[in-house]
Phi, psi and omega in degrees: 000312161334277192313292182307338144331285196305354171275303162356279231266273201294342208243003178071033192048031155104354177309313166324329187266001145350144141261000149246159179035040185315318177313307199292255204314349153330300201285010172303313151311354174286301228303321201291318169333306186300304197317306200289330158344294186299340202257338214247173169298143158326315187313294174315283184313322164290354178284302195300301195291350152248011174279332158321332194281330200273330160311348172248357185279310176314287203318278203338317200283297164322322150326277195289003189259021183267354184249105212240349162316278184299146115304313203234075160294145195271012152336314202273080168219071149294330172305297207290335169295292206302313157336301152332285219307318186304302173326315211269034191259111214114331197274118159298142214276070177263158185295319210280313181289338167295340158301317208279314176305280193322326194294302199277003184251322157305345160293305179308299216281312230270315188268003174042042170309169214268153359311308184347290167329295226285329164336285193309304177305315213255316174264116182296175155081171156305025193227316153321299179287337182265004230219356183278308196276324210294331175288267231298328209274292194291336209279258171343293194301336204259308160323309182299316206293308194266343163285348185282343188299290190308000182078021172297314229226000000 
């Protein structure tokens, strides 16, 4: 029972198990999360993404550890939710910026530029696999912050 939770879960509530691009249809599993964010005070919302980190770290970790294969299976994307939840943070909750946040926080995590790499290589564990996405997330979001500058959003 145990387990299957932690697939449940760790599997982005089954998005992962895609057989194609899981990481990509994982993050998806962000966008009803970003939303209801996007609903609460700033206060709030910033409490939540950081009590998330230590709850995706576990989930992350306790995933992989049913893939005895793997460290970071790619099943396991719960990183890529909680990663969104960074992208979009903050963020009005418009089609056009939650498309761009999705492009660029898949962007990120996929071609991984540094911090992201030296994360992704240095840190183990469930605090790894989550924490890779989590730079690619902030990553997105800090991108989005300067096209907004430019009058795009």
């Amino acid at each position: 029972m145990r387990a299957r939770l932690y697939k449940f879960l760790a599997s982005g509530f089954g998005l992962g198990l895609a057989p194609y691009v899981p990481g990509t249809v994982g993050t998806l599993s962000g966008i009803p999360f970003a939303l209801f964010l996007a609903t609460l005070p700033t206060p709030l919302s910033a409490l939540l993404l950081i009590l998330v980190l230590p709850v995706g770290a576990h989930i992350c970790g306790e995933g992989a550890k049913l893939d005895a294969e793997q460290s970071d299976p790619g099943w396991v994307v719960f990183d890529e939710l909680v990663g969104f939840l960074f992208a979009t943070a903050f963020l009005a909750p418009t089609a056009a910026g939650y498309l761009t946040a999705f492009f660029l926080f898949r962007l990120f995590d996929i071609i991984k530029p540094p911090p992201v790499n030296w994360i992704d290589e240095r840190v183990k564990g469930g605090w790894g696999i989550l924490l890779d996405d989590v730079a690619a997330g902030v990553m997105a979001r800090v991108t989005l912050y300067f096209i907004s500058l430019v009058g795009v959003f």
